[in-house]
C-alpha positions as CSV (number, residue, x, y, z in Angstrom):
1,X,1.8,17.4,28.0
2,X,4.0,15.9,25.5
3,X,4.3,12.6,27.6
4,X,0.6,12.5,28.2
5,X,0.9,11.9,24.2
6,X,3.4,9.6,24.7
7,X,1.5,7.8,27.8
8,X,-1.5,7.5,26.0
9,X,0.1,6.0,22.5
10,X,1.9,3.3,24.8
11,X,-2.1,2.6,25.8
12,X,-3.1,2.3,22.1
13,X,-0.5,0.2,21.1
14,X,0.6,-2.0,24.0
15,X,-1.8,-2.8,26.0
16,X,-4.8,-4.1,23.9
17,X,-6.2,-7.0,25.4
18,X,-4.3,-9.4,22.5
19,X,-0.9,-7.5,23.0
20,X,-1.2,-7.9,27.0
21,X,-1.5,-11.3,27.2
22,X,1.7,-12.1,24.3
23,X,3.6,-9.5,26.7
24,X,2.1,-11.7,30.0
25,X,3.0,-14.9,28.1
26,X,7.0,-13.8,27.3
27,X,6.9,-12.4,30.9
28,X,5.8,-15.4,32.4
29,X,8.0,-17.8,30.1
30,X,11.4,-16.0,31.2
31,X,10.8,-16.6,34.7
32,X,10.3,-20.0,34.0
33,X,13.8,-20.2,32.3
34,X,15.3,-18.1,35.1
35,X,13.6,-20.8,37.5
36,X,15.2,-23.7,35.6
37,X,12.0,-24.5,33.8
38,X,9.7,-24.8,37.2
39,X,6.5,-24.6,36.0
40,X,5.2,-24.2,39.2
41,X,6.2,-20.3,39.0
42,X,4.8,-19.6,36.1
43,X,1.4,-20.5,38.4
44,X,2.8,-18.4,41.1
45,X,3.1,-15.0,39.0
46,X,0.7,-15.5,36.3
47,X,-1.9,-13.5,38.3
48,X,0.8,-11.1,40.0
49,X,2.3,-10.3,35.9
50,X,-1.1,-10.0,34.3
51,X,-2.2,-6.9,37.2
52,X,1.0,-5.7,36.8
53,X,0.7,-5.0,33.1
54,X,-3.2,-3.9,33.6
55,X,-2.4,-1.4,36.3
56,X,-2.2,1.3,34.3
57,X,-1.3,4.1,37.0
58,X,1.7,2.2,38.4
59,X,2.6,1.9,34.6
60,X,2.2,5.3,33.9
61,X,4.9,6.5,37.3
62,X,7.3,4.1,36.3
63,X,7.3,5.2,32.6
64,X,7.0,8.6,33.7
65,X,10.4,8.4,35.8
66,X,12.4,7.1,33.2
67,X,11.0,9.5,30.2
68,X,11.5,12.3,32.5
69,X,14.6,10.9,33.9
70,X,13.8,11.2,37.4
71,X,14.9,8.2,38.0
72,X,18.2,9.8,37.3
73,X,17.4,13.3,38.9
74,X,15.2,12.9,41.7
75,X,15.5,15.9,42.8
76,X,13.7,17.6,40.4
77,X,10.5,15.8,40.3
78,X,8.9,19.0,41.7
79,X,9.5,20.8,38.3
80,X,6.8,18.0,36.7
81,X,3.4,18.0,38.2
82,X,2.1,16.0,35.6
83,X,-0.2,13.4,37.5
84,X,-2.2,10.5,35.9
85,X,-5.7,12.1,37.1
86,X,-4.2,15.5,34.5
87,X,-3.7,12.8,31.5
88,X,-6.7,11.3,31.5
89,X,-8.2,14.9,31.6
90,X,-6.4,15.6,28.5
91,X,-7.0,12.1,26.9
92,X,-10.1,10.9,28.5
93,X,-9.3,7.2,26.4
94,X,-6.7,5.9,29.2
95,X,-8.7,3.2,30.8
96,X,-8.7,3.7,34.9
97,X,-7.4,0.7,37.3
């Protein structure tokens, strides 16, 4: 439960509409400089970035893998059932895909 509290702060905080589009912008402007300044990527991934960071379920397994440091213990994702559907239950303000 506590990183359904967690979860939904990161919503609150990170993802309002202003903060999305800075965090699309920085995203965007690195692979630029990683591409030796091509703009042509940054049209390439705008659209791919921008879903990324608005596709709150894939947000909240990734997040969820590294707070609960599955990513380092796979094996026991079985002991956490916690599932995106159950936060929104308990928080009912994380906005669906």
């Amino acid at each position: 439960m506590f990183y359904c509290s967690v979860f939904q702060n990161y919503i609150e905080k990170m993802c309002s509409n202003r903060y999305l589009g800075i965090r699309e912008n920085n995203i965007v402007a690195g692979i630029v400089r990683r591409n030796n300044y091509d703009l042509s990527k940054a049209f390439q991934v705008r659209d791919l970035v921008r879903q990324a960071l608005r596709d709150h379920r894939s947000q909240f397994d990734r997040l969820r893998k590294g707070f609960l440091m599955l990513d380092s213990f796979p094996e026991n994702n079985h002991r956490f059932k916690l599932t995106f559907e159950h936060c929104l239950e308990i928080y009912n303000k994380i906005p669906q895909d």
